[in-house]
C-alpha positions in Angstrom: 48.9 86.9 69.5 46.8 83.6 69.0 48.1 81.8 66.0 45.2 81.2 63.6 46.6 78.4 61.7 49.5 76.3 62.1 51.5 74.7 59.1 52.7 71.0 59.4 56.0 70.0 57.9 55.1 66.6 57.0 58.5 63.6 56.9 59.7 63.3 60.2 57.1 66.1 61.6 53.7 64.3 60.9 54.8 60.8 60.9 58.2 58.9 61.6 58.6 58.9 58.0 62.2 59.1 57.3 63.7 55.6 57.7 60.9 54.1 55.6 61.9 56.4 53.0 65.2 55.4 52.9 64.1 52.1 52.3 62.5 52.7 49.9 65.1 54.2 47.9 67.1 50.9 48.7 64.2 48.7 46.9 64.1 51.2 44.1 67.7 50.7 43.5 67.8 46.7 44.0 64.7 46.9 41.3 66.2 49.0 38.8 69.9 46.8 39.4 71.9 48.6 41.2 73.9 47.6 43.8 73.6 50.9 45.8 72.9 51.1 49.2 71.8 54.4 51.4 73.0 53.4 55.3 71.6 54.8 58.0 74.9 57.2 58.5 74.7 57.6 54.4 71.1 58.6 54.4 71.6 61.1 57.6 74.1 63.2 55.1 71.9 63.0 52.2 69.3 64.3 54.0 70.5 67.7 54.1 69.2 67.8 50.5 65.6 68.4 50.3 63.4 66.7 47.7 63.8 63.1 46.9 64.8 63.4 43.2 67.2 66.5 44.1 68.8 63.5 46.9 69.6 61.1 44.2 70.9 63.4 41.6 73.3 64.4 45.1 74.3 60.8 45.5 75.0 60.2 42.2 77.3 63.6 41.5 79.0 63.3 44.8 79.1 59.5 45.6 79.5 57.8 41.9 82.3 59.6 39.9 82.3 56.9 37.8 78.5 56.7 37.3 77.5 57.3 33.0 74.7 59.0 33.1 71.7 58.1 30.6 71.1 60.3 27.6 67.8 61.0 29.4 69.1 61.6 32.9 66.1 63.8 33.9 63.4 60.8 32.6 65.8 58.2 34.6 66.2 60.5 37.7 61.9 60.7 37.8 61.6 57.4 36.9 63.9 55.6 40.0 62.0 58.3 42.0 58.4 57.0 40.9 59.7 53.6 41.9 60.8 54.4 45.0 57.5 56.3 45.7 55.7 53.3 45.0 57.5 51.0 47.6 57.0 54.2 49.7 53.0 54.1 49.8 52.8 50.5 50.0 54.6 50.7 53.3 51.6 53.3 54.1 49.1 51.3 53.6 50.2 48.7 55.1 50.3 50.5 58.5 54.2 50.6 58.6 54.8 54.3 59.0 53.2 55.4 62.4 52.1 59.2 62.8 54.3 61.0 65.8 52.9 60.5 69.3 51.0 64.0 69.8 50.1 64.8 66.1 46.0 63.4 65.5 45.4 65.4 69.1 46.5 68.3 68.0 45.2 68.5 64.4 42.1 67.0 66.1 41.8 70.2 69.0 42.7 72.7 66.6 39.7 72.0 64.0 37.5 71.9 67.1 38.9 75.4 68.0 38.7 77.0 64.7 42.5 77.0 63.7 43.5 76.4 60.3 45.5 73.8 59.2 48.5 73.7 56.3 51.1 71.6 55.2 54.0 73.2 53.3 56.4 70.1 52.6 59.2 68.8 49.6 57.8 65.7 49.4 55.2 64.8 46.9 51.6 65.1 46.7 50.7 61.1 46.7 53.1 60.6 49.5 51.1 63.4 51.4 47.4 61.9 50.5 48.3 58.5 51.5 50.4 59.4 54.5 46.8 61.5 55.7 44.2 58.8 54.3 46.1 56.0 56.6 47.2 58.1 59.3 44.4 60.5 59.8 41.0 59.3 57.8 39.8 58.9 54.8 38.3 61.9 54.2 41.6 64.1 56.4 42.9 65.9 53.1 39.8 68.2 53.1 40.5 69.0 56.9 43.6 71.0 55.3 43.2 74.9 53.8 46.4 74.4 51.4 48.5 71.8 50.7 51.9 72.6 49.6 53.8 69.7 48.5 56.6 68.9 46.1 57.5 70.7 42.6 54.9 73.5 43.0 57.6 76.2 43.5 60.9 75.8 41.8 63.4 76.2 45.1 63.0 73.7 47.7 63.8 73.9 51.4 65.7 76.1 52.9 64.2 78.6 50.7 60.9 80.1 52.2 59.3 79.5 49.0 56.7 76.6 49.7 55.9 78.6 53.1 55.2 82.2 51.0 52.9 80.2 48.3 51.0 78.5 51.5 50.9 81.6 53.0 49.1 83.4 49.8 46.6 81.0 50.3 45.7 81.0 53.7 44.9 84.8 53.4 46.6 85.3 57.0 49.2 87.3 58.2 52.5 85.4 58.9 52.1 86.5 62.2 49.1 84.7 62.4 50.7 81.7 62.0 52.6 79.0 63.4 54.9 76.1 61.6 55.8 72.7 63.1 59.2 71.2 61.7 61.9 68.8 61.8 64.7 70.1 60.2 67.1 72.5 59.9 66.9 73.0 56.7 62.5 73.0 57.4 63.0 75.5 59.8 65.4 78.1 57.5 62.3 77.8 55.2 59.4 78.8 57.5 61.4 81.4 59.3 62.9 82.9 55.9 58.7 83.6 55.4 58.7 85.0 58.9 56.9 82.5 60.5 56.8 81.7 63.8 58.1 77.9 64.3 58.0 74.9 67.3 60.4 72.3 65.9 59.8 68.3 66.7 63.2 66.4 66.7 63.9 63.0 65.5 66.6 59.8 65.2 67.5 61.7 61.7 67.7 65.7 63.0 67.9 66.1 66.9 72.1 67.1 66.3 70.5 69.8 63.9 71.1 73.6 64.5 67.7 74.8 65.7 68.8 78.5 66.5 65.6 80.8 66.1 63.4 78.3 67.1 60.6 79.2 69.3 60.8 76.0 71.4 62.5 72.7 70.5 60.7 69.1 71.7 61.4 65.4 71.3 58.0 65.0 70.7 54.6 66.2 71.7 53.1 63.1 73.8 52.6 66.3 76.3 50.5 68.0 74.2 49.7 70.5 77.3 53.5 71.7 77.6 53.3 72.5 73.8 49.7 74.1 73.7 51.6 76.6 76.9 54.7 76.9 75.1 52.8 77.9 71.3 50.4 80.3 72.9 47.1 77.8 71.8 44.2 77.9 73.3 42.8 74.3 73.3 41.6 71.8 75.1 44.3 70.3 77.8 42.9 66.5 77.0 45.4 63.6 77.5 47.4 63.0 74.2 46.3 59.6 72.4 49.0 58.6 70.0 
């Protein structure tokens, strides 16, 4: 069957987000006086927690034992993470975070063939506009038929929750649908909500267990071998990245 919409992971699926995020953690912390560091070997563990605030609660139960926590740990916790968020966009809009080679053509093919889009991601709704607006256009969030980003549901990845809430809002089937994802952890979630998913490795995930993938790809700069593999019926252009 023809998928009718396809639902974008967004860090590390749109855009070769995840190393800029971890520096901007790293700014966050040197700005609020800590001397704590997330390494590339670090940040690779700490990624198997979804959701940016849930990653430095982790850190802090797991790697600082000796860490007194504020009376208002929740308020501190959101607060380091708005920081962080901050150095996050102004890395996006200064043209630091490139999308993944593959992505524009096919988000670009699929409107011209009538395919819905989605995102159903952890991270938060700014991240998500300005990541499109730089990446994509301007004007790219309307291109989208839901946008599922950050606290809307209450379990994070690997729970299928943000896919079922996209999913009520796209009025399809799940078998309608396809997802594109990164993660292990992205790819328990969308096929928890019985979707269909293609997963896009990267530096952060390719050791990741992908079992009940559809297909598994470095990348899509060839768009044709993915549009043959997903079962898509659009144009076979070459890719611009």
């Amino acid at each position: 069957m023809t998928a009718k919409a396809i639902i974008f992971d967004v860090d590390g699926t749109l855009a070769d987000t995840e190393d800029a995020h971890r520096i901007a953690f790293n700014k966050a912390f040197a700005e609020n006086h800590f001397d704590w560091n997330w390494d590339v070997a670090l940040y690779e563990k700490l990624l198997k927690v979804t959701g940016g605030k849930e990653r430095i609660k982790y850190f802090i139960e797991t790697c600082l034992p000796g860490f007194s926590k504020p009376a208002d740990y929740e308020g501190f916790i959101k607060n380091l993470h708005l920081v962080k968020t901050g150095h996050y966009t102004a890395m996006l809009r200064e043209g630091l975070i490139p999308m993944r080679p593959g992505i524009k053509q096919l988000i670009e093919d699929a409107r011209q063939a009538g395919i819905a889009l989605a995102i159903a991601t952890t991270t938060s709704a700014e991240n998500v506009a300005t990541l499109l607006r730089q990446g994509l256009g301007a004007d790219s969030e309307s291109w989208f038929a839901a946008t599922g980003c950050g606290d809307v549901i209450p379990h994070k990845k690997p729970a299928p929750d943000i896919y079922r809430w996209v999913l009520e809002r796209l009025h399809l089937d799940a078998a309608d649908r396809i997802a594109l994802e990164d993660s292990e952890n992205g790819l328990r979630s969308s096929m928890a909500a019985g979707i269909k998913t293609f997963v896009v490795t990267n530096s952060y995930t390719r050791n990741h267990d992908f079992t009940g993938a559809a297909a598994v790809f470095d990348d899509l700069s060839d768009i044709e071998y993915f549009y043959r593999a997903a079962e898509l019926p659009l144009p076979k252009r070459q890719v611009s990245v």
